[in-house]
SERO-4910 file (N, C-alpha, C, O; in steps of 0.05 Angstrom, whole numbers):
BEGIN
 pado doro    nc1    nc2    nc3   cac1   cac2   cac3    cc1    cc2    cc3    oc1    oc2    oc3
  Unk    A   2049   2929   2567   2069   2940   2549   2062   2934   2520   2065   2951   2503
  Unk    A   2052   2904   2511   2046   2905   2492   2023   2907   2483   2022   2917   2460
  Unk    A   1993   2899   2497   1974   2916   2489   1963   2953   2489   1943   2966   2482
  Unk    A   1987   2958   2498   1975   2988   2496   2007   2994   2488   2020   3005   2505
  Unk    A   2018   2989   2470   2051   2996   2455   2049   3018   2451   2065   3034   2461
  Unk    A   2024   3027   2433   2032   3058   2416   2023   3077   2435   2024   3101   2430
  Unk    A   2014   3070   2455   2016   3091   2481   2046   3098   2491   2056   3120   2494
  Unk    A   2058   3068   2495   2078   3067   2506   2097   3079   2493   2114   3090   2507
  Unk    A   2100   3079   2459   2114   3085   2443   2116   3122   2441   2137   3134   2438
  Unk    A   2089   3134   2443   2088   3160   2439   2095   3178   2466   2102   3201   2464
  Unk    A   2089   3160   2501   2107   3170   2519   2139   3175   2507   2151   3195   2501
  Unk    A   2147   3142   2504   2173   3151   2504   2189   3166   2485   2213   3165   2485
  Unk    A   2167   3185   2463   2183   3193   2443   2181   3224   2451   2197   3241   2445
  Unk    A   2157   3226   2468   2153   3259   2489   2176   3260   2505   2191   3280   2505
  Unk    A   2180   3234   2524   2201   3243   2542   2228   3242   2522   2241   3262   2527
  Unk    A   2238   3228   2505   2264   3236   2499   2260   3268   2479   2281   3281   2475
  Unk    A   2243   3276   2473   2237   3292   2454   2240   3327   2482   2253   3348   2480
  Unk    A   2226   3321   2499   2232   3333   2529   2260   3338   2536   2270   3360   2534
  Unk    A   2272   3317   2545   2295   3309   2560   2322   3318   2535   2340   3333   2541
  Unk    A   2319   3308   2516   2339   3315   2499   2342   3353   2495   2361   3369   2496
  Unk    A   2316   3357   2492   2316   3386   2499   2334   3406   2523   2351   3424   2519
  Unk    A   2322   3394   2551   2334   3408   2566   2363   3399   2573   2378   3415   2585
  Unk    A   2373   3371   2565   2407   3366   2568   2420   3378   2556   2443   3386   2562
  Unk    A   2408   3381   2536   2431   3412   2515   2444   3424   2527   2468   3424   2520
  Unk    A   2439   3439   2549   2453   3457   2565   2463   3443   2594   2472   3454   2614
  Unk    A   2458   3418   2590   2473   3400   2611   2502   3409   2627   2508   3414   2650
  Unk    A   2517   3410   2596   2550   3413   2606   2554   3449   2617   2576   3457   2621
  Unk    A   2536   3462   2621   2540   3485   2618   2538   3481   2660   2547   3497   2677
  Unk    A   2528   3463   2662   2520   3461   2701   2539   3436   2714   2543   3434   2738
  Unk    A   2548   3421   2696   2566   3407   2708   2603   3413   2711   2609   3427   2692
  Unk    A   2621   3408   2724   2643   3420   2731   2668   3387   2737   2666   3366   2750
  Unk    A   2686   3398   2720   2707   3387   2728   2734   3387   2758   2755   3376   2762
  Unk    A   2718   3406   2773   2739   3412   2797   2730   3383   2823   2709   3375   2833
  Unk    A   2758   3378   2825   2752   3357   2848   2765   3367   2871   2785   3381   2871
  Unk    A   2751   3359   2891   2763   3370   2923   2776   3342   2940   2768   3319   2935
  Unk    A   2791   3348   2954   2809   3336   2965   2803   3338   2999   2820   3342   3016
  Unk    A   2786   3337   3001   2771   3336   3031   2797   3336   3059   2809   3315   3063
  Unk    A   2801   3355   3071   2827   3360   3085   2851   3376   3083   2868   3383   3099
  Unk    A   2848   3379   3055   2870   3390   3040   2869   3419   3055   2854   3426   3073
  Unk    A   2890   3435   3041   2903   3461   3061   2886   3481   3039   2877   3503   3047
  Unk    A   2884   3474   3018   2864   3491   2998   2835   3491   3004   2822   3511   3001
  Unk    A   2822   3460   3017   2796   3461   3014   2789   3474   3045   2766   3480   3050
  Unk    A   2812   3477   3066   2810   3494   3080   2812   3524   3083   2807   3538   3102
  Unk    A   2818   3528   3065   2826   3562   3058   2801   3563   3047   2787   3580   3058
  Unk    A   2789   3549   3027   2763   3546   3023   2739   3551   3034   2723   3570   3029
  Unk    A   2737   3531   3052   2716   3535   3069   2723   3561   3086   2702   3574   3088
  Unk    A   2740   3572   3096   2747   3605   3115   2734   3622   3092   2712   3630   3098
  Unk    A   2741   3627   3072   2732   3643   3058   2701   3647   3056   2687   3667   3057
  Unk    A   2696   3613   3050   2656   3613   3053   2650   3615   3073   2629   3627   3075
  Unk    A   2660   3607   3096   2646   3614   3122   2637   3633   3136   2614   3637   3145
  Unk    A   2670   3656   3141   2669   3684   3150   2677   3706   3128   2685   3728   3135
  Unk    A   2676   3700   3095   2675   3725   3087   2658   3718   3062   2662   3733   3043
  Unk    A   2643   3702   3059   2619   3693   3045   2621   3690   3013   2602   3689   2997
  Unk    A   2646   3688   3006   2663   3676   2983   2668   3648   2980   2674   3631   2996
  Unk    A   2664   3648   2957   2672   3617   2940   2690   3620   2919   2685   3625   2896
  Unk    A   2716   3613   2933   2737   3608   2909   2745   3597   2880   2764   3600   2864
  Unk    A   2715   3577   2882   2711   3565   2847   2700   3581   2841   2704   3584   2816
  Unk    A   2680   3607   2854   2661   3620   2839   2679   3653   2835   2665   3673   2833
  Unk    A   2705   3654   2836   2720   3685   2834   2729   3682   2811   2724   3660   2799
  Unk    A   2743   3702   2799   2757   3703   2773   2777   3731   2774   2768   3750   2786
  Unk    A   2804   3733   2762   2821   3741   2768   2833   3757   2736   2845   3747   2718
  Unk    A   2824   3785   2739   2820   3797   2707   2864   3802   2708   2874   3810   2729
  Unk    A   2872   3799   2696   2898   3804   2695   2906   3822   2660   2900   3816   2637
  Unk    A   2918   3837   2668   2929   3855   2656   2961   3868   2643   2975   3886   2653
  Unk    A   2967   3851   2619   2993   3846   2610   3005   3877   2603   3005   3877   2579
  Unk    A   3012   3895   2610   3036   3918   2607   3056   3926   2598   3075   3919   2612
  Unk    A   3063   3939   2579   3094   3944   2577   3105   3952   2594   3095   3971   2606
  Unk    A   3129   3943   2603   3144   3955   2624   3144   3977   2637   3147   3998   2624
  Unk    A   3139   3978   2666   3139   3999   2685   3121   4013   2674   3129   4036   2669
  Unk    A   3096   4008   2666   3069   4023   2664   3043   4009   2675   3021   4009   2665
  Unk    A   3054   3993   2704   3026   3973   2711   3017   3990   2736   2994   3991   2745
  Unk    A   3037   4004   2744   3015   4021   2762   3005   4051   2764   2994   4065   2781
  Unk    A   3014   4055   2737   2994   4075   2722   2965   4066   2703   2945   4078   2695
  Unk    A   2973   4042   2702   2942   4031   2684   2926   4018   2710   2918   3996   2704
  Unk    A   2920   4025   2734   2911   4014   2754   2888   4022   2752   2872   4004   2746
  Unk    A   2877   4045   2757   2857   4060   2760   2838   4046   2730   2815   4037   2732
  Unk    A   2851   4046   2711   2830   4025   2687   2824   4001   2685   2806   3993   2671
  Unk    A   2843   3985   2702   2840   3957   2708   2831   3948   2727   2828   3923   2728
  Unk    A   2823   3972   2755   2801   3969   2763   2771   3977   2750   2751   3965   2758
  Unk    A   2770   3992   2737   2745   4000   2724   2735   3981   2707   2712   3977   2700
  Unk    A   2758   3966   2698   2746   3942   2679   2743   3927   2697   2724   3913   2691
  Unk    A   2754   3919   2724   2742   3891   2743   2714   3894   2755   2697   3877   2761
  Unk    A   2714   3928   2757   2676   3939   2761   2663   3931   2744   2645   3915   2749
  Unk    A   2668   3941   2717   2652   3925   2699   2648   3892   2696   2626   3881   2694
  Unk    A   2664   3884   2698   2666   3849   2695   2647   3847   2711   2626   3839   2703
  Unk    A   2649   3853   2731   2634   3847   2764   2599   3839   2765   2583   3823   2775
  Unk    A   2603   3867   2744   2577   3874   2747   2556   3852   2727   2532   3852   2727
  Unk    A   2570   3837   2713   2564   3819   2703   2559   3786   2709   2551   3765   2699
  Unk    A   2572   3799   2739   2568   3768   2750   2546   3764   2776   2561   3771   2794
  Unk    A   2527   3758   2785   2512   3745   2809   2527   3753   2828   2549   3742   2832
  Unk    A   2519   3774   2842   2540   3769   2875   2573   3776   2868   2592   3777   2884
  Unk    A   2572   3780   2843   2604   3787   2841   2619   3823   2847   2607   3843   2839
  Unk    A   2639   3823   2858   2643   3843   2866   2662   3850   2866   2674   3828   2867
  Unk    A   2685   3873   2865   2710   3879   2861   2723   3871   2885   2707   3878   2902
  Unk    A   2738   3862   2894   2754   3852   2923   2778   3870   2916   2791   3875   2937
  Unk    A   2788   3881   2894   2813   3901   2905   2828   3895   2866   2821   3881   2847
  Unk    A   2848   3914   2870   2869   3906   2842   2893   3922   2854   2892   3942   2868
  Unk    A   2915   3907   2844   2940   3916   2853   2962   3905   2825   2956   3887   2810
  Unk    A   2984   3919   2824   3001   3917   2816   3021   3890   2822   3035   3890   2842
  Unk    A   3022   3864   2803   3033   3844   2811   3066   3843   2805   3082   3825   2812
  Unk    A   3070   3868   2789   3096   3869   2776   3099   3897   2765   3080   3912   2769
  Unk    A   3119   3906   2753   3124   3935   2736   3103   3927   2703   3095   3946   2689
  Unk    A   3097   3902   2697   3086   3898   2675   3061   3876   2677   3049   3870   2656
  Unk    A   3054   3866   2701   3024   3859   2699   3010   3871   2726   3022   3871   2748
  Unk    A   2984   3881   2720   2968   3887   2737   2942   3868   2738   2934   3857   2718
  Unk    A   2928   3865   2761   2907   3837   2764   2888   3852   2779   2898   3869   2794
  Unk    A   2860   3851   2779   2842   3855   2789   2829   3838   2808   2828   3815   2798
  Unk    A   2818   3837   2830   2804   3805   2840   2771   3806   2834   2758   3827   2835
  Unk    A   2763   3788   2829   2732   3791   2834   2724   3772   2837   2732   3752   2826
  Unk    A   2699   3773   2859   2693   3749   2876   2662   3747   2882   2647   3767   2879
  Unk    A   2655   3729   2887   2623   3723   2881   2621   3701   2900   2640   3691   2910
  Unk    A   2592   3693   2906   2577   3671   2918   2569   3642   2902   2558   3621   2909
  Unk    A   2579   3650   2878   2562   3624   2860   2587   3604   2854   2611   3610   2851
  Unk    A   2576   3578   2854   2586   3558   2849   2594   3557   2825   2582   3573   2811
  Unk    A   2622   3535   2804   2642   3540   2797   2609   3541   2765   2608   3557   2747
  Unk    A   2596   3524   2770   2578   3505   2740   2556   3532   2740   2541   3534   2720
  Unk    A   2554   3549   2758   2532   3575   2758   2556   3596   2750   2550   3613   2732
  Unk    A   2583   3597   2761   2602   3624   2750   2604   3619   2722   2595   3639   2711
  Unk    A   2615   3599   2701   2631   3592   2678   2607   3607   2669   2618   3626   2659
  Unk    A   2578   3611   2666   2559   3613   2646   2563   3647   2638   2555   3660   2620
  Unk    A   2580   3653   2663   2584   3691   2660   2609   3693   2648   2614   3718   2646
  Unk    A   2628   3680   2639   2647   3684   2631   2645   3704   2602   2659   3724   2599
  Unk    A   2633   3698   2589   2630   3714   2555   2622   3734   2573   2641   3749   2579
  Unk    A   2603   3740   2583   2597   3769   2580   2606   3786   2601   2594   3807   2607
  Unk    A   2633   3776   2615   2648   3788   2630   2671   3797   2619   2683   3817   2625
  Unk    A   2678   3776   2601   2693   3788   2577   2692   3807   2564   2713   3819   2560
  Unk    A   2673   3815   2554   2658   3831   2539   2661   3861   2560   2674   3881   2563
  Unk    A   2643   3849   2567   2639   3881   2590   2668   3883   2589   2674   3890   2566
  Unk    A   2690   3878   2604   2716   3890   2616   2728   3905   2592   2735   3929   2593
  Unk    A   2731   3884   2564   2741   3892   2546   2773   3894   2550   2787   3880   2564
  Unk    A   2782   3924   2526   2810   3916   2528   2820   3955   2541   2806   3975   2538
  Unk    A   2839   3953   2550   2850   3970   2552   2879   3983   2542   2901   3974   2547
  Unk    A   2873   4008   2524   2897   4008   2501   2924   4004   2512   2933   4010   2534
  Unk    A   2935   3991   2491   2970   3987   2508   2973   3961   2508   2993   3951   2497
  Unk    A   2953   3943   2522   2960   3927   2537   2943   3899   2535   2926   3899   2517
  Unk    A   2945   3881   2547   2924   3852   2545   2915   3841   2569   2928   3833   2589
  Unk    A   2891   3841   2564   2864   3842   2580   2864   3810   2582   2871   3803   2560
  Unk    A   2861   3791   2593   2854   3764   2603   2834   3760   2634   2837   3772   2656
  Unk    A   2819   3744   2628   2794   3731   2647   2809   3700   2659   2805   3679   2647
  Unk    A   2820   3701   2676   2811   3672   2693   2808   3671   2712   2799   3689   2725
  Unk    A   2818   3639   2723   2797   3631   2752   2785   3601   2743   2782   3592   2720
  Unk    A   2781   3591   2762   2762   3569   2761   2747   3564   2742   2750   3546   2725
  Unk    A   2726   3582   2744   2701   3579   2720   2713   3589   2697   2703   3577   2678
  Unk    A   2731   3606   2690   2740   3615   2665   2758   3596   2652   2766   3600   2629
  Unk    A   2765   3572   2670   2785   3556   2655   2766   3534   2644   2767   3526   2621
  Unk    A   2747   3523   2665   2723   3505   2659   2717   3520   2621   2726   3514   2599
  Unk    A   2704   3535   2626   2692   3554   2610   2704   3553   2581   2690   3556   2562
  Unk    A   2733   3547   2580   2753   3548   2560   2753   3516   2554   2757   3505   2532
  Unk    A   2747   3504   2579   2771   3468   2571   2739   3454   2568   2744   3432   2558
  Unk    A   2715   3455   2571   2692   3445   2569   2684   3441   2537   2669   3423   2530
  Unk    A   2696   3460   2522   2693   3452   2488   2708   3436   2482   2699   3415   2471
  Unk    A   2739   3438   2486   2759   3419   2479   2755   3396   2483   2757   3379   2466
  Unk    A   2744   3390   2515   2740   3362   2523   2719   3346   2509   2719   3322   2503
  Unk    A   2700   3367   2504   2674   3354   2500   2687   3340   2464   2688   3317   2455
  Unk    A   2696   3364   2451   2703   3351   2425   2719   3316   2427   2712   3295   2417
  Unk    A   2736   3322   2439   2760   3295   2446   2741   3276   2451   2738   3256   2437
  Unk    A   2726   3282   2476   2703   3254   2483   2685   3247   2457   2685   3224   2449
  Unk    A   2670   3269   2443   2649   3259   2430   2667   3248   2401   2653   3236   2384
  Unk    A   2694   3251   2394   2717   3236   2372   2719   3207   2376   2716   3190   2358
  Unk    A   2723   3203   2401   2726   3181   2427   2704   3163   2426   2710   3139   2424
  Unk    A   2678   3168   2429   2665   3161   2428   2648   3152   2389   2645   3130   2379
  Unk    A   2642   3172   2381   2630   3165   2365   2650   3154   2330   2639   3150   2308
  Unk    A   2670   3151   2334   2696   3145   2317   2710   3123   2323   2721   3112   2304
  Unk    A   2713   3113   2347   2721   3100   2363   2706   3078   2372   2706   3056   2362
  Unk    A   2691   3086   2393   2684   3069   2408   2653   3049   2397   2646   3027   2404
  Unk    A   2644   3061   2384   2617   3058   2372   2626   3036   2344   2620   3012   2343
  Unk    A   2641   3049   2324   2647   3029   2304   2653   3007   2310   2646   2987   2297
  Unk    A   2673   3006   2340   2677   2978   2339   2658   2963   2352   2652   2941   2343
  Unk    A   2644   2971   2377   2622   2963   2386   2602   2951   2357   2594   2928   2356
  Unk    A   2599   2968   2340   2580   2966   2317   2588   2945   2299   2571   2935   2285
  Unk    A   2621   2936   2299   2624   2916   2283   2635   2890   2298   2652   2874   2290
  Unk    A   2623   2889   2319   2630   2872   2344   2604   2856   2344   2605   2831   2348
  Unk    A   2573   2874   2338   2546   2868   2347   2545   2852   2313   2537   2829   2314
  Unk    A   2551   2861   2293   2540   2855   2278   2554   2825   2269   2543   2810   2253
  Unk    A   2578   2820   2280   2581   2793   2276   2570   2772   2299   2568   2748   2294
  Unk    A   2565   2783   2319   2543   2764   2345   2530   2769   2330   2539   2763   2308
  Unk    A   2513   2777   2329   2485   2774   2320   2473   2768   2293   2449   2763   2291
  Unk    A   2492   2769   2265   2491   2767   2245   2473   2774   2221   2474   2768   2197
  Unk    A   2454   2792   2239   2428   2808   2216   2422   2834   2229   2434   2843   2249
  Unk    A   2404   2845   2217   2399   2883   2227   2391   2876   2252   2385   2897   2264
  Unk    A   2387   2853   2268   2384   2850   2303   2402   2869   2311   2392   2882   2329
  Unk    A   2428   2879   2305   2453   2899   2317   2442   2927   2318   2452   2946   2329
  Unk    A   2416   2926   2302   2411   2969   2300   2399   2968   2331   2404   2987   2346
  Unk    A   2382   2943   2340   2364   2947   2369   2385   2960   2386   2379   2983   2386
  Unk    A   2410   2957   2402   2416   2966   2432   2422   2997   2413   2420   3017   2426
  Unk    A   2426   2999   2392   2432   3033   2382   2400   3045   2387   2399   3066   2399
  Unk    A   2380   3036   2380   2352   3044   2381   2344   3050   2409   2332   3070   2415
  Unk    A   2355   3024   2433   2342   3023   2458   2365   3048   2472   2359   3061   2492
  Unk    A   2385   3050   2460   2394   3073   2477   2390   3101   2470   2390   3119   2487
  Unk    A   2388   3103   2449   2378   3129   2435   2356   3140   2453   2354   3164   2456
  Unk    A   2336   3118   2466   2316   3129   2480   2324   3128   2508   2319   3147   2523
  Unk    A   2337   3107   2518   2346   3113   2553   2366   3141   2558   2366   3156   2577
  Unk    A   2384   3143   2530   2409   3161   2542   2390   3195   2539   2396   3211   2557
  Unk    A   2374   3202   2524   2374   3226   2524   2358   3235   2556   2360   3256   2568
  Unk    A   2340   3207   2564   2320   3214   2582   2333   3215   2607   2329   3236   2619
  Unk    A   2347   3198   2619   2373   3196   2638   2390   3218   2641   2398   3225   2663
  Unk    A   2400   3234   2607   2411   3257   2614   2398   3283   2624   2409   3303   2634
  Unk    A   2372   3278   2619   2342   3310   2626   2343   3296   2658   2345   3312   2677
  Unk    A   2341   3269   2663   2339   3270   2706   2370   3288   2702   2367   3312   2698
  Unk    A   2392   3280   2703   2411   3290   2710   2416   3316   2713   2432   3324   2730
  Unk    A   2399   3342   2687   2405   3362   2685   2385   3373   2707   2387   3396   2714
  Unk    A   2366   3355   2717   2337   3370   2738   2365   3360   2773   2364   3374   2793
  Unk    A   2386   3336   2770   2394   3337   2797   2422   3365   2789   2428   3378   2808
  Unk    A   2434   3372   2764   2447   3380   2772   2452   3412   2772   2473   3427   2770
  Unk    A   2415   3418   2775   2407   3445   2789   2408   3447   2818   2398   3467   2828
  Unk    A   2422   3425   2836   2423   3432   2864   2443   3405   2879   2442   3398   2903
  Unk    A   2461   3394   2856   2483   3380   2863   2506   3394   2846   2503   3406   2825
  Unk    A   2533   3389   2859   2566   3386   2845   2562   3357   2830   2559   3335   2839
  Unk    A   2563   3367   2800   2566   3343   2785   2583   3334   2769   2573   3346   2751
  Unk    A   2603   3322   2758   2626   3316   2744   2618   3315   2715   2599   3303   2705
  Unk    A   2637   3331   2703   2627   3328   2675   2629   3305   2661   2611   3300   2645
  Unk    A   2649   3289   2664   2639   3264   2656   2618   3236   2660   2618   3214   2649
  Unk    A   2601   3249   2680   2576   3244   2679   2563   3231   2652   2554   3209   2645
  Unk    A   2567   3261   2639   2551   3254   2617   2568   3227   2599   2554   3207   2594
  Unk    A   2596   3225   2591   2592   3208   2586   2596   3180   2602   2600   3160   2587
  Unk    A   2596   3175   2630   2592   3147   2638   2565   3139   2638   2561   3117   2648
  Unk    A   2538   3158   2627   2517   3159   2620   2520   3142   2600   2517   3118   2603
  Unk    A   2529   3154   2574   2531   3144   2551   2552   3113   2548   2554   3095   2531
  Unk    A   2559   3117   2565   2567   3086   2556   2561   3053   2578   2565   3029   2573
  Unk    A   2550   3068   2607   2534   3050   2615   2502   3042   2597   2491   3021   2594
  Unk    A   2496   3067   2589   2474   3060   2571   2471   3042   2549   2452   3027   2544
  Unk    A   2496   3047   2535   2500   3033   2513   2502   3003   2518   2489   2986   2505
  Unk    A   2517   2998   2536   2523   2975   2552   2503   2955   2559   2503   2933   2550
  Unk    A   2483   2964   2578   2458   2963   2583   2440   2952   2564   2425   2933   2569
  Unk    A   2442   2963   2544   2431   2970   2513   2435   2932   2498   2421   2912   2495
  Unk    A   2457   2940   2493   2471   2909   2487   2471   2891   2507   2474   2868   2498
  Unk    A   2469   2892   2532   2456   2865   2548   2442   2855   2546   2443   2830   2544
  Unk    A   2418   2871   2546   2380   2865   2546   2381   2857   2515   2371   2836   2508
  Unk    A   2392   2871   2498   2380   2864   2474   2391   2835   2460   2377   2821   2446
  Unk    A   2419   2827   2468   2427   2795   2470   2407   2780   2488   2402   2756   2484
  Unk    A   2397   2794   2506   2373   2769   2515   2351   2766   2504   2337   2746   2507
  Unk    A   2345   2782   2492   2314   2782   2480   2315   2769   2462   2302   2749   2460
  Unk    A   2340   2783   2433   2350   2761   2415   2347   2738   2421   2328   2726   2412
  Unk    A   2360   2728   2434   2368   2703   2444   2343   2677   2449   2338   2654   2442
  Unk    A   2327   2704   2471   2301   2681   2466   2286   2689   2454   2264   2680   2460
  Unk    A   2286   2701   2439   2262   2701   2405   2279   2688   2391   2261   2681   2376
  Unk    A   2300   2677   2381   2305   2655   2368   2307   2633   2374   2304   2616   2356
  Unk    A   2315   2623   2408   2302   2600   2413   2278   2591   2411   2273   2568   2403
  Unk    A   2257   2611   2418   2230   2602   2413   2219   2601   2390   2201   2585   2385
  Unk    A   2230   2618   2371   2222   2607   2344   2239   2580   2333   2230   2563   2317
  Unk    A   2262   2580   2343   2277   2539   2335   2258   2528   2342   2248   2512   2325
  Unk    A   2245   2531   2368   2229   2512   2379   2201   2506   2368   2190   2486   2377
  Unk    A   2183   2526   2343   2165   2511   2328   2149   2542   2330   2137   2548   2309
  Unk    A   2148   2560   2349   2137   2580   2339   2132   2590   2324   2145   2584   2305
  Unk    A   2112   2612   2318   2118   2632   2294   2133   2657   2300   2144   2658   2322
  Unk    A   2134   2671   2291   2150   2692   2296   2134   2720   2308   2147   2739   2316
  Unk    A   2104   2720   2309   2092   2721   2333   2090   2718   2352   2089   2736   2369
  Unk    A   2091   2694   2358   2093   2685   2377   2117   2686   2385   2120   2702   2404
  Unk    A   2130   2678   2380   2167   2678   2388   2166   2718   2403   2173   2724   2426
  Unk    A   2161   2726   2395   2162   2763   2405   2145   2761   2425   2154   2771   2445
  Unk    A   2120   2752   2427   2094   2762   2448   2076   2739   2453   2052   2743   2456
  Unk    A   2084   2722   2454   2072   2695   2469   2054   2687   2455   2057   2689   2430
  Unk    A   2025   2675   2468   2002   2664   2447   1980   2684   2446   1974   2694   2468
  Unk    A   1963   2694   2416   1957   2718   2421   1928   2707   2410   1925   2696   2388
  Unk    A   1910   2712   2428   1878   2698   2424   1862   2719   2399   1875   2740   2392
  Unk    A   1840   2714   2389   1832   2726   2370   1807   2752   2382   1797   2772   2371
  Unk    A   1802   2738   2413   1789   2757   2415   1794   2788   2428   1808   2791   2448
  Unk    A   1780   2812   2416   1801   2837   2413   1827   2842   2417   1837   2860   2431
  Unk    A   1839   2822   2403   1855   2819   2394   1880   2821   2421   1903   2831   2421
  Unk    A   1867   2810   2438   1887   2821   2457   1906   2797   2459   1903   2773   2454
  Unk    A   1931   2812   2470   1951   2792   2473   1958   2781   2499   1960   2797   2518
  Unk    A   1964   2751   2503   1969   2743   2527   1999   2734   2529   2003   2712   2518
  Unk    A   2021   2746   2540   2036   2738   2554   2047   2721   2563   2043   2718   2588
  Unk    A   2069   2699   2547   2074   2672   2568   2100   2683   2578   2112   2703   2572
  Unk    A   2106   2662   2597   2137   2656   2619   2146   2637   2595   2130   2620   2586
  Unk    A   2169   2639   2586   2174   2620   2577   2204   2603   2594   2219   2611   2612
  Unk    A   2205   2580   2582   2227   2562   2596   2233   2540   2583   2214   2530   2571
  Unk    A   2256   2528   2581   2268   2504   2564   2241   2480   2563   2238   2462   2547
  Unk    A   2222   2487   2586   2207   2459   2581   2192   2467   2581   2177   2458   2598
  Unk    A   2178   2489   2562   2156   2503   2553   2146   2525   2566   2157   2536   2584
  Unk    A   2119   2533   2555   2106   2559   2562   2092   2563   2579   2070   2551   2577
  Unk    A   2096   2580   2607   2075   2574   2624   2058   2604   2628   2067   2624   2639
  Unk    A   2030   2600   2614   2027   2632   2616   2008   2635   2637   1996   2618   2651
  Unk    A   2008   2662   2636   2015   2675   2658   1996   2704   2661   1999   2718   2680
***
């Protein structure tokens, strides 16, 4: 690790440089719906996927606001707009529209894809259906609510986090440690969290993953971050109390010839290298 560093150094600036890339679109595959294993829903559930090859996180339900006693004259357009929506989705397909009242009419449409593969069709199902004069056009469902509450959340968490949780972490480190030693666990995570989030976005092309994933990522990391780096601190300044130089104290005893470096164990009753 430390004779070949700037190897080591220019991997790890590919992979976060990689990894930070493809997590961008992280939250776009992860999903907030939790199942209740037994439940009378996750059974209606499974009937649907089994014998009519539907997934109820992956439907969406176009509804159609009316002025009075004109919802089943605007039928025939509020199916034409659930054709269109449809056709915008993977596997999605009109299942029927009916009249839910004298003033709202609802379309169904239903598909095969999972809730973190439907939300990504929501805009341009929108779009396609459009509006129909008179009246108000609305998209939900599962993925359309994800789709809606995935910005909000994300804002609240990243307020939470980076306003919050970080300042005080930040003015917590800097009195342990009492010099710019406090920028290291911000440095060491900067590079674990983006790379950890690119595995996650490669598992959660073929797992159900919780959106807060991402951040118990970010704050076991951080965590992590500030453990290791109180130990390292810790013994690079014992070893330099103890008579080192500050070479040494970082990377043991380092011989002159090509300059390579050798590695000790260190321990309260000296160096045993190794």
């Amino acid at each position: 690790m430390i004779r070949f560093r700037w190897a080591v150094l220019a991997v790890w600036v590919v992979a976060v440089v990689a990894a930070g890339s493809a997590s961008a679109g992280l939250s776009d595959l992860l999903t907030n719906r939790f199942v209740l294993p037994g439940s009378d829903s996750e059974k209606a559930a499974n009937i649907l996927k089994d014998h009519f090859g539907q997934k109820p996180e992956g439907s969406f339900t176009l509804v159609v606001a009316t002025p009075p006693g004109q919802a089943e004259a605007l039928l025939p357009k509020v199916r034409a707009a659930g054709e269109r929506a449809a056709e915008q989705l993977p596997t999605g397909r009109l299942a029927g529209a009916r009249a839910a009242s004298d003033h709202v009419a609802t379309a169904s449409i239903v598909s095969k894809l999972q809730t973190a593969d439907a939300k990504v069709h929501v805009a341009a199902m929108r779009s396609a259906a459009g509006e129909i004069p008179g009246s108000t056009t609305y998209l939900t469902g599962q993925a359309a609510i994800e789709h809606d509450l995935d910005p909000v959340q994300n804002h609240d968490l990243l307020v939470g986090e980076l306003f919050i949780a970080i300042p005080i972490a930040m003015l917590i480190l800097i009195y342990v440690f009492g010099s710019l030693a406090f920028l290291l666990p911000f440095m060491l995570s900067a590079a674990a969290i983006p790379v950890t989030l690119g595995v996650v976005w490669i598992f959660a092309h073929y797992m159900t993953l919780s959106t807060y994933l991402q951040n118990m990522v970010m704050l076991i990391g951080l965590g992590i971050a500030i453990d290791y780096t109180l130990l390292m601190v810790y013994r690079y300044r014992e070893e330099h109390r103890s008579g080192r130089s500050r070479i040494e104290a970082r990377f043991g005893k380092i011989s002159n010839k090509r300059s390579a470096v050798h590695v000790g164990t260190f321990s309260r009753g000296g160096r045993k290298p190794t």
